[in-house]
C-alpha positions in Angstrom: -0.6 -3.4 -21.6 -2.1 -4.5 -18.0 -1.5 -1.3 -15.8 0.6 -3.3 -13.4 3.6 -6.0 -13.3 3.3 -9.3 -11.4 6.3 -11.7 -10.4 4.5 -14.9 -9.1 6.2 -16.4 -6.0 6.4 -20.0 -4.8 4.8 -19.2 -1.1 1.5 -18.2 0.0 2.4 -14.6 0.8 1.7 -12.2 -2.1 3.3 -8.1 -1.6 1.2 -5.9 -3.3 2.5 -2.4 -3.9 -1.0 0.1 -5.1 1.1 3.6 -4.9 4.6 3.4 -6.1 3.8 3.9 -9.6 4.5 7.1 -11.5 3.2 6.9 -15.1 0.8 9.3 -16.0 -0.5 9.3 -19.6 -0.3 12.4 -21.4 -3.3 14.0 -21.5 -4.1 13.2 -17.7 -0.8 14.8 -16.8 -1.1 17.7 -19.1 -4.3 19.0 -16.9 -2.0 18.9 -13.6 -1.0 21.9 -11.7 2.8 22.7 -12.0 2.6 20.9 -8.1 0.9 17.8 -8.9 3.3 16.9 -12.0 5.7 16.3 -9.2 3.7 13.6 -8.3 4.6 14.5 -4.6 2.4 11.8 -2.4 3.6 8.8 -4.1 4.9 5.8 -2.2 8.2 6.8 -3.0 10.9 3.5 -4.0 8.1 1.2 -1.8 8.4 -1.4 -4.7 12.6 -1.0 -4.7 12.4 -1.3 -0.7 10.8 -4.7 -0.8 12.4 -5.9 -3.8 13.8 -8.5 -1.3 10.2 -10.4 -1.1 11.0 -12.2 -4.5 14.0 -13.8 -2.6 11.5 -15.2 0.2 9.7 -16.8 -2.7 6.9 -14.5 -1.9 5.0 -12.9 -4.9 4.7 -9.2 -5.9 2.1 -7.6 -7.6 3.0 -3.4 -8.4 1.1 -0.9 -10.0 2.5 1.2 -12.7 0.6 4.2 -12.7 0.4 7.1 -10.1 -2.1 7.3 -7.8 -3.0 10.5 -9.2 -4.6 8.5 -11.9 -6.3 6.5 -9.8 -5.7 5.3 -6.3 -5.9 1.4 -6.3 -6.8 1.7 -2.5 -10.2 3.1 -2.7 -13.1 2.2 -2.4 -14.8 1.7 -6.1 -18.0 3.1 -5.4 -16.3 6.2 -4.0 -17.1 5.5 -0.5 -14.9 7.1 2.0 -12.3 5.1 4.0 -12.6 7.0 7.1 -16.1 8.5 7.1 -16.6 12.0 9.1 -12.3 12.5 8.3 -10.2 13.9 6.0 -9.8 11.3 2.5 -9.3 12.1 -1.3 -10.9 10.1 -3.7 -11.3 7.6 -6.1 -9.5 9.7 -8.7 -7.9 12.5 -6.4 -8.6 16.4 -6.7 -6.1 17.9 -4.1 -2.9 17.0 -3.3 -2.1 15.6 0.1 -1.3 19.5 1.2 -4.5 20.6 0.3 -3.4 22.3 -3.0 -5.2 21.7 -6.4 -4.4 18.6 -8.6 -5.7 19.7 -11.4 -5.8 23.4 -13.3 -9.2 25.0 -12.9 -12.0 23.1 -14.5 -9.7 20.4 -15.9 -10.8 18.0 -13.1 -12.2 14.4 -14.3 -16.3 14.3 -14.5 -17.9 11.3 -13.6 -17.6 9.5 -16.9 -13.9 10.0 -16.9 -13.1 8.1 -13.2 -15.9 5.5 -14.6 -13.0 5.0 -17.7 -10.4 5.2 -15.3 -11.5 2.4 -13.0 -12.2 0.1 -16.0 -8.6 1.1 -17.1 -6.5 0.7 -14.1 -8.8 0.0 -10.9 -10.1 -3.2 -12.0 -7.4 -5.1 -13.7 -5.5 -4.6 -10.8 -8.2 -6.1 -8.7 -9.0 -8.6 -10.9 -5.3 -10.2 -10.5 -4.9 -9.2 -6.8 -8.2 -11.3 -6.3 -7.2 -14.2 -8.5 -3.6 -14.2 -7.4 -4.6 -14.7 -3.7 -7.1 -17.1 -5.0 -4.6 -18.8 -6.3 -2.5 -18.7 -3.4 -5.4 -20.2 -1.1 -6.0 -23.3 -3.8 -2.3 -24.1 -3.7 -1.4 -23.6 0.0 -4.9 -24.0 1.2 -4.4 -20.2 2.4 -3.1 -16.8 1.7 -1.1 -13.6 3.4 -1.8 -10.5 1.6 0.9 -7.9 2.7 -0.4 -4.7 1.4 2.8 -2.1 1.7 2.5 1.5 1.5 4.3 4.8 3.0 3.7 8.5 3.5 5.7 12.2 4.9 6.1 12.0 8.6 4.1 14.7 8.8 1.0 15.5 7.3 -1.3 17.7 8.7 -4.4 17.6 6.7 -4.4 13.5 7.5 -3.2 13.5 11.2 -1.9 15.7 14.0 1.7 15.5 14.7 4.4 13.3 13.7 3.8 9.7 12.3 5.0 6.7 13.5 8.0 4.9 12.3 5.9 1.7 11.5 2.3 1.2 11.1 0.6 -1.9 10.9 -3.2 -2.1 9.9 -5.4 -4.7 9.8 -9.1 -3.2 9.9 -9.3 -2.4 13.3 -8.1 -6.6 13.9 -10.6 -7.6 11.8 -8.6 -8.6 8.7 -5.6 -10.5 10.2 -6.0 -13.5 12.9 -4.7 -11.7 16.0 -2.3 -13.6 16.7 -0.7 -12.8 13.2 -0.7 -9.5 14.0 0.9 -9.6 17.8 3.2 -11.0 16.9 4.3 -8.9 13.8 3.8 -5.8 16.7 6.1 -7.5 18.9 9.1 -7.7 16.2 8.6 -4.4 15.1 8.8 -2.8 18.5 11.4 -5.1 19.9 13.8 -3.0 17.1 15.6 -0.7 18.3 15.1 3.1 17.5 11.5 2.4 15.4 8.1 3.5 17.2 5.1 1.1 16.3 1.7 2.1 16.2 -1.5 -0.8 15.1 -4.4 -0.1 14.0 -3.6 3.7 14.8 -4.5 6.3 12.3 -4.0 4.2 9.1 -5.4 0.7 9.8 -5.7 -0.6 6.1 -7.1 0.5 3.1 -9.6 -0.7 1.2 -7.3 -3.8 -0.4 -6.5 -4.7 3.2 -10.4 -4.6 4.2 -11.7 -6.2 0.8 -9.6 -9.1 0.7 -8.4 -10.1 4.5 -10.9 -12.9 5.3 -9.6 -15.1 8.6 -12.3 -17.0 8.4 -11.8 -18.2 5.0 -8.0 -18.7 5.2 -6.9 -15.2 3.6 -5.0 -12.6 5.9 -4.1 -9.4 5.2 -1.9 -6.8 6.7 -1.2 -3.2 5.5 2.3 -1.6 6.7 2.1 2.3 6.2 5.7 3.3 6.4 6.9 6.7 7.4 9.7 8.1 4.6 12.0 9.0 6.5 13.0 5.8 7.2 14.3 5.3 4.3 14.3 8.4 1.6 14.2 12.2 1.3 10.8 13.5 2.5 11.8 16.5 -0.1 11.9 16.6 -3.6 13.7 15.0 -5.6 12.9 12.5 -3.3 15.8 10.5 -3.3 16.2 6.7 -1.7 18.6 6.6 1.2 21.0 3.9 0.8 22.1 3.9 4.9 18.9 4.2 6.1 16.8 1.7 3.7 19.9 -0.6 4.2 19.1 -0.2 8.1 14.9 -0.8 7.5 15.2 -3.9 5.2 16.3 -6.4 7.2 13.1 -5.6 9.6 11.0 -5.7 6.6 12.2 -8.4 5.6 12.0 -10.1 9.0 8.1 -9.7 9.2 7.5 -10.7 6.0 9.9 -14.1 7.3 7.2 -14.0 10.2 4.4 -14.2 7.9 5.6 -16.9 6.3 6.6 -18.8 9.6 3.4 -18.0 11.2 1.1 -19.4 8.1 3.2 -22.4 8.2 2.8 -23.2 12.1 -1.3 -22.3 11.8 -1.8 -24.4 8.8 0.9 -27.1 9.2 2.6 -26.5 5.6 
């Protein structure tokens, strides 16, 4: 069983959704702390909240598993996203508070991630690379929207209180810039979100990896805060009003993807 599921769209924009999963095999989950079975730092109903991509004929690619198992969005060599800052690894230790993931000496060795990323990490990569691959043969391009949230407030990762919306593309080197201005434009031209690009999250490694301008393949990351649509505290419920108030933005930028690929490449 392929640790992720795939709906193939008819568009060259392709959603791809690393931290919303929640299965945990057995014995992974039965070395957790009584905390981490909670599996508090997913990306919360990210995969439900964008459901509406199918309907733009975009494609979406989801991973099954919790991050906790692996995080799809790291580097596979273990190489820190943000060197000299706070990051958890490959195959995470702490939880996003700082607390223990694992019971005392029940933490994975070095053979045990290696296992892991051949598990999980690269058949997710593998399709996320041929997908877009695909995309760019058929379309003669590609838009990689990588979408991902995260608690408001999270002290360990950044001082204060997060943004509403937070677009990502490597610092502007991941997206064509005028992709991304005008994606910032929309999102601050709604009323009662606060934008932030290239800010404290600007893309993960799937975002850096695989957005190429030069080669026809852009890729954005939005890093969502919660509370724009869920319960921050367990059980971590969806919020019907307030994800029913965010969609229709969402949906609009992925509509300017799509609008802007289509002007740049005339398709």
């Amino acid at each position: 069983m392929q640790p992720f599921h795939l709906t193939r769209g008819s568009t060259p924009l392709l959603v791809s959704v690393p931290h919303a999963g929640i299965e945990v095999p057995d014995a992974i989950a039965a070395r957790f702390t009584e905390a981490a079975r909670a599996l508090p730092d997913t990306d919360w109903h990210v995969d439900r909240l964008y459901d509406m991509a199918l309907e733009l004929g975009a494609g979406l690619l989801a991973a099954t598993h919790s991050r906790y198992v692996i995080d799809l969005n790291r580097d596979p060599d273990g190489t820190p996203l943000y060197p000299g800052a706070d990051n958890t690894e490959l195959c995470p230790t702490s939880l996003f508070d700082g607390g223990p993931l694992y019971r005392d000496g029940a933490a994975p060795d070095a053979d045990e991630v290696t296992a892991r990323r051949d598990a999980y990490w690269k058949p997710y990569h593998a399709m996320l690379a041929a997908e877009l691959d695909r995309l760019k043969r058929k379309h003669g391009y590609a838009l990689l929207y990588d979408a991902h949230s995260i608690r408001g407030q999270v002290p360990r990762f950044f001082e204060g209180t997060l943004p509403d919306l937070n677009i990502g593309t490597g610092g502007g080197k991941t997206a064509d810039p005028a992709l991304t201005i005008r994606l910032t434009l929309l999102c601050q031209d709604t009323h009662g979100y606060e934008t932030a690009v290239n800010g404290r999250f600007k893309g993960g490694y799937i975002t850096r990896r695989y957005g190429d301008p030069a080669a026809g393949i852009h890729a954005v990351q939005m890093e969502l805060a919660q509370s724009t649509y869920m319960d921050e505290d367990p059980p971590y419920a969806y919020d019907e009003e307030k994800a029913d108030r965010l969609r229709p933005l969402l949906r609009r930028v992925l509509e300017k993807m799509l609008e802007w690929g289509a002007r740049k490449y005339g398709r």
